[in-house]
C-alpha positions in Angstrom: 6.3 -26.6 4.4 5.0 -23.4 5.6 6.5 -20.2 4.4 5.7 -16.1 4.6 4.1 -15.0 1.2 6.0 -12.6 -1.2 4.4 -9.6 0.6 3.1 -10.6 3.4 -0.3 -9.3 2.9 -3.8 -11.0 2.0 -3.4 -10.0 -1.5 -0.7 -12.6 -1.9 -4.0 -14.6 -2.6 -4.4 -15.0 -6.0 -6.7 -13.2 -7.8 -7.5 -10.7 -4.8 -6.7 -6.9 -4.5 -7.1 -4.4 -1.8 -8.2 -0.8 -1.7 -8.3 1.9 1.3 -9.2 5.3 1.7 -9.5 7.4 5.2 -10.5 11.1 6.0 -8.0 12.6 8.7 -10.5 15.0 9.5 -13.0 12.6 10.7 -10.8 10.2 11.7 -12.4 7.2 10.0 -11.8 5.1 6.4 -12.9 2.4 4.4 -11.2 -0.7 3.2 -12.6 -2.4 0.0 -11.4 -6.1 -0.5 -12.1 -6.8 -4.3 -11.5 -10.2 -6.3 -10.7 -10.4 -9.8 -13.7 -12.4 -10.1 -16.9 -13.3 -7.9 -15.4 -15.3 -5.2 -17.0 -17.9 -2.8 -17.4 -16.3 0.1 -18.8 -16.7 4.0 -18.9 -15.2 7.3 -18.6 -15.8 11.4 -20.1 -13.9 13.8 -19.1 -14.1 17.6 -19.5 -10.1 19.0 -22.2 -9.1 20.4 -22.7 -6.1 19.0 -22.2 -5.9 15.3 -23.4 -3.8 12.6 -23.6 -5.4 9.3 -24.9 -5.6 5.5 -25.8 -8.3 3.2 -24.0 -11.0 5.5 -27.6 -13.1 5.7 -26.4 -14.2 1.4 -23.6 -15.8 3.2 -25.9 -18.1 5.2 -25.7 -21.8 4.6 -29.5 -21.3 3.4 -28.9 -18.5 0.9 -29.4 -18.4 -2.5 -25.8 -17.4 -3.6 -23.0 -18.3 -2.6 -20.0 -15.6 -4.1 -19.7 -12.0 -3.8 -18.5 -9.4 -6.0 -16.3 -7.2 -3.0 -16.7 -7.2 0.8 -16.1 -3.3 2.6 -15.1 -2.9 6.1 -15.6 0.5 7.2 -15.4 2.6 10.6 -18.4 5.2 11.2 -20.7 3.1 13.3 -24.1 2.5 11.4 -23.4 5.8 9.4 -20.7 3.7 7.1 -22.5 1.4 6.1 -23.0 4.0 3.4 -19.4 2.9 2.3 -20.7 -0.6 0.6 -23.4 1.8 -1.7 -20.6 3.5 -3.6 -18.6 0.0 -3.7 -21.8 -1.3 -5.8 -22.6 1.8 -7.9 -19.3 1.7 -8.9 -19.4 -2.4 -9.5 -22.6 -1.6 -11.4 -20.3 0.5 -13.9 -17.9 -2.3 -14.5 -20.9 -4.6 -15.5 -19.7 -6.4 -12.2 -23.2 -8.3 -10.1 -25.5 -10.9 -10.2 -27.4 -11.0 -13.7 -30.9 -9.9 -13.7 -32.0 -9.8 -16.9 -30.1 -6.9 -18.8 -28.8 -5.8 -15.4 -26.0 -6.7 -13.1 -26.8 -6.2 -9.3 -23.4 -6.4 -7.2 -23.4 -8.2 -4.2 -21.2 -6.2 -1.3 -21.8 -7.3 2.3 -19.7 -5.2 4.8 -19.1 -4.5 8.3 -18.6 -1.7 10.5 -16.7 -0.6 13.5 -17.1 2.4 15.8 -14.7 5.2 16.0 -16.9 7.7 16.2 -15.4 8.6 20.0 -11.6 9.1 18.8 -12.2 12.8 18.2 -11.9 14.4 14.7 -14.6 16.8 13.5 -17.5 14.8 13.8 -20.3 17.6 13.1 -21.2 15.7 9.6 -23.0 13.2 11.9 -25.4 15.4 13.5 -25.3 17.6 10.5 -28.6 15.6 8.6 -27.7 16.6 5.3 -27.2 14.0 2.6 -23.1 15.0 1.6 -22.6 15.5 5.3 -20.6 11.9 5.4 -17.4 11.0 4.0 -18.5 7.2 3.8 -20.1 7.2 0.1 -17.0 9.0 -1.1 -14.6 6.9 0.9 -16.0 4.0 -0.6 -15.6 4.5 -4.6 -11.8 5.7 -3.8 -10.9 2.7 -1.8 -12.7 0.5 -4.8 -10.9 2.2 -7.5 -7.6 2.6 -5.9 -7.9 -1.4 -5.6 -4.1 -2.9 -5.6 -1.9 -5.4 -4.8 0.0 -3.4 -2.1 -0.9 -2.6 1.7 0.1 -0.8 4.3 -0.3 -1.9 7.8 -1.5 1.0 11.0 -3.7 4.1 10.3 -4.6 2.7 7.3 -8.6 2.0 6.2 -11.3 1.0 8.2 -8.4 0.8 10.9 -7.7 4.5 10.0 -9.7 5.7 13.3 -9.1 2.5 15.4 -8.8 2.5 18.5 -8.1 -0.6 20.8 -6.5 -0.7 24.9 -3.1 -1.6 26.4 -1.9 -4.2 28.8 -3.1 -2.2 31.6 -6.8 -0.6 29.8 -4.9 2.2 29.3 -5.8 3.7 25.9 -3.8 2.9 23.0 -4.7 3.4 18.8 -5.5 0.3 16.8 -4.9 -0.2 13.5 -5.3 -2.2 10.1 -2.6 -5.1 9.9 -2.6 -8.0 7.1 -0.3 -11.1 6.9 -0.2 -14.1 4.9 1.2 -17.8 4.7 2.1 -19.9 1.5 1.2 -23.7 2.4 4.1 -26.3 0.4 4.8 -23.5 -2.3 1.4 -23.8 -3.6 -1.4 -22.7 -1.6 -2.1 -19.1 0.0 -3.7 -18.2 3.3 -3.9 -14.4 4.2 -6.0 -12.2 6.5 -6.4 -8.6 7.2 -7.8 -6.9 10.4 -9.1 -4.0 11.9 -8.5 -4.0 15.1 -10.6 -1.7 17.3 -11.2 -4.2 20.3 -11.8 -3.2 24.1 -9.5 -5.8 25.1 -5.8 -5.6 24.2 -3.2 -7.2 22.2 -0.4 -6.7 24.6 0.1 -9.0 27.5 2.5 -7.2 29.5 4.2 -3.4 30.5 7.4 -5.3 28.2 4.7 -4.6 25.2 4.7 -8.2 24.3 2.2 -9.0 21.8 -0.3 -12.2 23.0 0.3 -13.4 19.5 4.4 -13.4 19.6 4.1 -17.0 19.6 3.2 -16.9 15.9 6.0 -13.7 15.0 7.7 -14.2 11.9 10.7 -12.6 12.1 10.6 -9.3 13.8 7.0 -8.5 12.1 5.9 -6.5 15.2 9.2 -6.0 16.9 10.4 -9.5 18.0 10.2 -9.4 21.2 8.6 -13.0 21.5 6.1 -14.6 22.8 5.2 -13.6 27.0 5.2 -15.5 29.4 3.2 -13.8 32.1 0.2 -11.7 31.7 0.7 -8.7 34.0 -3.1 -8.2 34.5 -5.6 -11.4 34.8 -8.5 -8.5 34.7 -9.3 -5.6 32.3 -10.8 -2.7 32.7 -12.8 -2.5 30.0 -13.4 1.0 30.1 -11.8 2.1 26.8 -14.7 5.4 26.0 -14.8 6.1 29.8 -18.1 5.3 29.5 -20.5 3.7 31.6 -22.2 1.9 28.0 -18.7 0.4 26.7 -20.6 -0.5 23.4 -18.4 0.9 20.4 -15.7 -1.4 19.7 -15.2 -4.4 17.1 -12.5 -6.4 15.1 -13.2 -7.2 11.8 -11.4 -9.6 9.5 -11.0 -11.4 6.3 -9.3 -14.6 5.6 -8.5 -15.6 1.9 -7.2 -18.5 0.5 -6.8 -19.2 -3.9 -7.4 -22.7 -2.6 -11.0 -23.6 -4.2 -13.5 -23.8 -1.3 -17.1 -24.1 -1.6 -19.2 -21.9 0.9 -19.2 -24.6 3.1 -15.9 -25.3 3.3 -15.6 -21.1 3.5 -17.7 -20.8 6.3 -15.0 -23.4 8.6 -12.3 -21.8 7.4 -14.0 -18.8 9.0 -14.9 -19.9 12.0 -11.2 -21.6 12.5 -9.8 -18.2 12.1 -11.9 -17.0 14.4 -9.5 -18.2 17.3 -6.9 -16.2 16.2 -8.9 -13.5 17.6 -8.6 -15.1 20.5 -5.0 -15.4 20.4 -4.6 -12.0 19.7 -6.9 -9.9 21.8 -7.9 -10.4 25.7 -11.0 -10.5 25.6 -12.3 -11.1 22.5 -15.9 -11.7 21.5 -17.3 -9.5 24.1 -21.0 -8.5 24.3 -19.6 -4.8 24.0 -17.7 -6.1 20.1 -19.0 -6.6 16.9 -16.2 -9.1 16.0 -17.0 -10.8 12.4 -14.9 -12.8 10.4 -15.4 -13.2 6.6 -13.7 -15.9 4.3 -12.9 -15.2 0.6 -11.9 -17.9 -1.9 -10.8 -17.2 -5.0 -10.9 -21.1 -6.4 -7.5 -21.3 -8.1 -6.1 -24.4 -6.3 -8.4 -27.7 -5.5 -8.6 -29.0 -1.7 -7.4 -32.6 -1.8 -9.3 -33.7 1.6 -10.3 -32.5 5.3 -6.9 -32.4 6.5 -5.9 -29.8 3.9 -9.1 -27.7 4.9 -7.7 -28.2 8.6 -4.6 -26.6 7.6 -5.8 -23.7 5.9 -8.2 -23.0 8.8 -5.4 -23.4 11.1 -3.2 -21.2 9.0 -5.7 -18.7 8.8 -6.3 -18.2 12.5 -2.5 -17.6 12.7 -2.6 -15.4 9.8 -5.3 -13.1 11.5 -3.3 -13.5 15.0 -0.2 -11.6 13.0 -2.4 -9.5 11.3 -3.7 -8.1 14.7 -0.6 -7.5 16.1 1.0 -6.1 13.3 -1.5 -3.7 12.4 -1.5 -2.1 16.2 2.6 -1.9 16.1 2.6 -0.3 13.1 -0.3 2.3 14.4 0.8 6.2 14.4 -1.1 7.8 17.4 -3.8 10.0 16.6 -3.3 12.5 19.3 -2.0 12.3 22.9 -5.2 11.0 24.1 -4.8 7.6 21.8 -0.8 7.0 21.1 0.6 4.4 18.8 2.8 1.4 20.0 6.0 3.1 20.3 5.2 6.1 21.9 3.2 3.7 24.5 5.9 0.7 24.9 8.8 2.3 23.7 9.4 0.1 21.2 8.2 0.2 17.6 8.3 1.9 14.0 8.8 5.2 13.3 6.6 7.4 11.9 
């Protein structure tokens, strides 16, 4: 029995909270994904153009195998930044990795660029060490760390932008969903959805993942049946180096995985990118997937695993969609669902 969770966000996982923070100047945020405890933890990568920290301690070969938070963040390269704060402030708590009277916190992250949405970007060409927002976006997403999440111009999908049916431009968001598995276990995801591709199919504003709607979620209008356009155009920036784009994710579960086990939930989730978003794992995307488990429930076998890896990729599928229909346009240059489609919340 499969069933929506009480809020229908990742941090109906157990032992899991969730903290954001965005500057509408710059046009860009952070989101900080923090578990109660160090929590098993790895990663897939399928863009082609990522920027990331710390993910190599989620190889199979690593030395550790839990982290003490993940941060997405937008800002290109520059918020990378984000993850110091996260630590510093994990540092405080007496939150890390012992080394001898010390706790050093483990944070691997992951970017995405927004850095051509507009906003006052002068910080970045500014050289000074307080130009950035990133460092302070960072220790206010951590500490405003909580159980409830908003979908849309939220976080690291703040600044996100992503493409319509047609290429035409259109602002992405942050979107989360989750799924309780026989009353017991709990799959969620959150994404940020800056892709080239799209996550509509057709002018009706259909989302490629109706097929796994619950409910009206993002606007019930079902699953299409036609794509209007077999190509894309790919040209989000107007650019003739399409390079800034990416969707990152997180997929949790309280079941208790290893990093093994992690790591194919991950990589399962990873086709509801596909789902959700034509194309997806483009040379011009830095699409990443991380897996948290925060070990409350034991895995009876493989076919368990299977399900939460399938419920997973349908979790992030929702989460896609969700986060761009509930997206708030930035300016006319990047409008939200509803003013594109016709069709959505209100802001």
């Amino acid at each position: 029995m499969i069933t929506v969770g009480a809020r229908n966000a990742i941090t109906d996982v157990a032992g899991l909270k969730v903290g954001v923070a965005h500057d509408v100047g710059v046009r860009t945020g952070v989101t900080v994904l923090l578990p109660d405890d160090r929590a098993v933890a790895a990663v897939d990568v399928r863009g082609g153009g990522t920027g990331t920290r710390e993910i190599e301690l989620l190889g199979g070969d690593g030395s550790v195998d839990a982290v003490d938070a993940l941060v997405l963040s937008g800002g290109s390269a520059f918020g990378l930044a984000a993850a110091d704060a996260v630590a510093a402030w994990l540092s405080g708590q007496a939150r890390g990795f012992p080394v001898g009277d010390m706790r050093v916190p483990l944070v691997p992250g992951a970017i995405l660029f927004d850095l051509l949405n507009g906003g006052e970007k002068s910080g970045f060409r500014d050289g000074a060490d307080d130009a950035l927002p990133f460092r302070g976006l960072g220790r206010r997403a951590v500490q405003a760390a909580g159980l409830e999440l908003a979908n849309g111009n939220v976080g690291a999908g703040f600044g996100a932008t992503t493409t319509g049916h047609d290429g035409r431009k259109l602002k992405g968001g942050q979107g989360t969903a989750s799924f309780v598995m026989d009353g017991r276990i709990t799959v969620g995801a959150l994404a940020a959805v800056n892709a080239i591709g799209s996550p509509v199919a057709n002018a009706a504003g259909q989302f490629l993942a109706g097929p796994v709607e619950q409910g009206d979620e993002f606007g019930g209008r079902g699953g299409p049946q036609t794509l209007d356009l077999l190509d894309h155009p790919l040209n989000k920036h107007d650019s003739a180096a399409e390079t800034g784009n990416t969707t990152l994710a997180v997929v949790a579960t309280d079941a208790a995985l290893d990093q093994r086990q992690a790591r194919r939930v991950a990589m399962m989730a990873q086709a509801g990118l596909a789902r959700a978003i034509r194309p997806a794992f483009s040379p011009m995307d830095g699409d990443v997937v991380f897996a948290l488990s925060t070990g409350v429930h034991p895995v009876k076998d493989m076919r368990a695993l299977s399900r939460i890896g399938m419920l997973a990729a349908d979790c992030l599928a929702r989460a896609v969609a969700r986060g761009v229909y509930h997206a708030a346009g930035l300016d006319d240059v990047w409008p939200g669902y509803a003013t594109a489609y016709g069709n959505g919340p209100q802001h």
